[in-house]
C-alpha positions in Angstrom: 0.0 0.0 0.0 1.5 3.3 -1.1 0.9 7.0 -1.2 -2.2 7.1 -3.3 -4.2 4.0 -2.0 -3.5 4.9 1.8 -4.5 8.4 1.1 -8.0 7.3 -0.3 -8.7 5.0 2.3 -8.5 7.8 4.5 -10.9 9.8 2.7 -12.9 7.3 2.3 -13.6 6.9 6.6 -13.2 10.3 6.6 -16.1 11.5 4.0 -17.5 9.0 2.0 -18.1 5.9 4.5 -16.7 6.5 8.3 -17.8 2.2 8.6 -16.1 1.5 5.4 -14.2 -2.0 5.7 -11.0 -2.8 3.3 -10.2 -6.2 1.8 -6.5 -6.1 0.2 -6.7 -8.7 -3.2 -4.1 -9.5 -5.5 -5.9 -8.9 -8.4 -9.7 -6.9 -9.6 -10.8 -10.5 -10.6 -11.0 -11.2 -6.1 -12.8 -7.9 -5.7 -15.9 -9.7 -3.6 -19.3 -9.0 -5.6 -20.7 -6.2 -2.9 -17.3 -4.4 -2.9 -16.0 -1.2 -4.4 -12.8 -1.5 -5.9 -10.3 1.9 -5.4 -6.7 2.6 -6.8 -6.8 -0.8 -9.7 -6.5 -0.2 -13.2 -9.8 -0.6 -15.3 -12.0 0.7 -12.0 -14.4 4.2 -12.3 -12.3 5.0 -8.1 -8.6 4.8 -10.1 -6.0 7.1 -11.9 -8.3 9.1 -15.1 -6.7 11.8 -16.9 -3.7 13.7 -15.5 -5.7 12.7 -12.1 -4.3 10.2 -8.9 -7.2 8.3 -7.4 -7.1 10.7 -4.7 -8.2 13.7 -7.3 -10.7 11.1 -9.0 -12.4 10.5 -5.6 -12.7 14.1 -5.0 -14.6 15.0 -8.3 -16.6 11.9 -8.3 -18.1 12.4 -4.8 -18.1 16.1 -5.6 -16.1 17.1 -2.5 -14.7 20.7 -2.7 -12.9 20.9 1.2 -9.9 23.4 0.0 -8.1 21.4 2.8 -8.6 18.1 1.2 -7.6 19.7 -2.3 -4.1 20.5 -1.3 -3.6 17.0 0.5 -4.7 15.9 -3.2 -1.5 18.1 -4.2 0.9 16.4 -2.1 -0.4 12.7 -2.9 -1.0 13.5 -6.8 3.5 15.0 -6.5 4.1 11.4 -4.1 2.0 9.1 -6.6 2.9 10.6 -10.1 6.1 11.7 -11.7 4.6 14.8 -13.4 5.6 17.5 -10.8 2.4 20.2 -11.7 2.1 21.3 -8.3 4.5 23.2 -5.5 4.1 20.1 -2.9 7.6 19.9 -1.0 6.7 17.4 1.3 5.2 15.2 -1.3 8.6 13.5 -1.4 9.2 13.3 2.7 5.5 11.6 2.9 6.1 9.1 0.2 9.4 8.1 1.3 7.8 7.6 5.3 4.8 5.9 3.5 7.1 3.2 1.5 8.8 2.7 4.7 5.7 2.0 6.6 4.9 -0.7 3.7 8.4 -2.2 3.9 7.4 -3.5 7.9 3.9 -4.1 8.0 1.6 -5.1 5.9 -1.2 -3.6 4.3 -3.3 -3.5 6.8 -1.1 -2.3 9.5 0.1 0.1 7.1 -4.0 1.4 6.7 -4.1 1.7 10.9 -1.1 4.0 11.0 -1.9 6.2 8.0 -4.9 7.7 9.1 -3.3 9.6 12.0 -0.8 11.1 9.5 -3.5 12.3 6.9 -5.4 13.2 9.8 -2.5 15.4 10.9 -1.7 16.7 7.5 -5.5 17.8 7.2 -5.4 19.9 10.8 -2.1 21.7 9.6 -3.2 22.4 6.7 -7.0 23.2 7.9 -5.4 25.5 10.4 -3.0 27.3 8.0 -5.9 28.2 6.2 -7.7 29.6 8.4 -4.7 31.8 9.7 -4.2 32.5 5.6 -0.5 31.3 6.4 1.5 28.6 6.7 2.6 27.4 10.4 5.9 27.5 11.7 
C-alpha cells in the first residue's frame, strides 16, 4: 500500500463511508461481488486523466474541502512523476509511506496512515484559516 491508495482509504472513513471495511486482493478479478474497488487499473475509483485516485475520488463524490484539495497536491506530486504542483513534502510523505509498507503489511500500514492524513488535514486546515503557513 502506497501514497495514493492509503491516502483514499482515509478519505474514504473520513467523507465518504466512516464504517467503510478494506479487503487487500491480488488482483480486480478477487474484488468480492458487494465491494468497491479503489486505486486498480480498469475501475471508475482509479487514476483518469492527469488525475491520482485521490483527485478522481474528489470529483466523483463532488467534494470541494480546500483542505482536502491540497492534501490531493501532495499525494498526486508522491503518486505521479509529473511534478504540476508546489508540494515539497510530497517526497518526505512518500518516502515515510514506503517505509511504513516495507514493515507491516497492508493492513497495518491502513491503521497508521490515518493519524498522519489526519495530521496533515489539521495543519493544513489551520494554515488556512490563519491565511498562512505554520511554523
Amino acid at each position: 500500500m502506497h501514497i495514493d491508495r492509503a491516502a483514499c482509504a482515509w478519505l474514504i472513513r473520513r467523507c465518504i463511508d466512516p464504517d467503510a471495511e478494506f479487503v487487500f486482493v491480488d488482483g480486480q478479478e478477487l474484488v468480492p461481488a458487494d465491494a468497491t474497488p479503489f486505486e486498480m487499473r480498469g475501475v471508475e475509483l482509479s487514476h483518469h486523466g492527469g488525475d491520482c485516485t485521490f483527485e478522481t475520488m474528489l470529483r466523483r463524490f463532488e467534494l470541494t474541502d480546500p483542505v482536502l484539495w491540497r492534501i490531493a497536491q501532495i499525494v498526486h506530486e508522491a503518486d505521479l512523476d509529473d511534478e504540476p504542483y508546489d508540494a515539497p513534502e510530497a517526497a518526505g510523505l512518500d518516502v515515510a509511506l514506503r517505509g511504513l509498507s516495507m514493515v507491516g503489511g497492508d493492513a497495518a500500514t491502513l491503521a497508521v496512515t490515518g493519524s498522519v492524513f489526519d495530521g496533515l488535514y489539521e495543519y493544513y486546515r489551520r494554515a488556512l484559516l490563519l491565511g498562512r503557513e505554520l511554523a
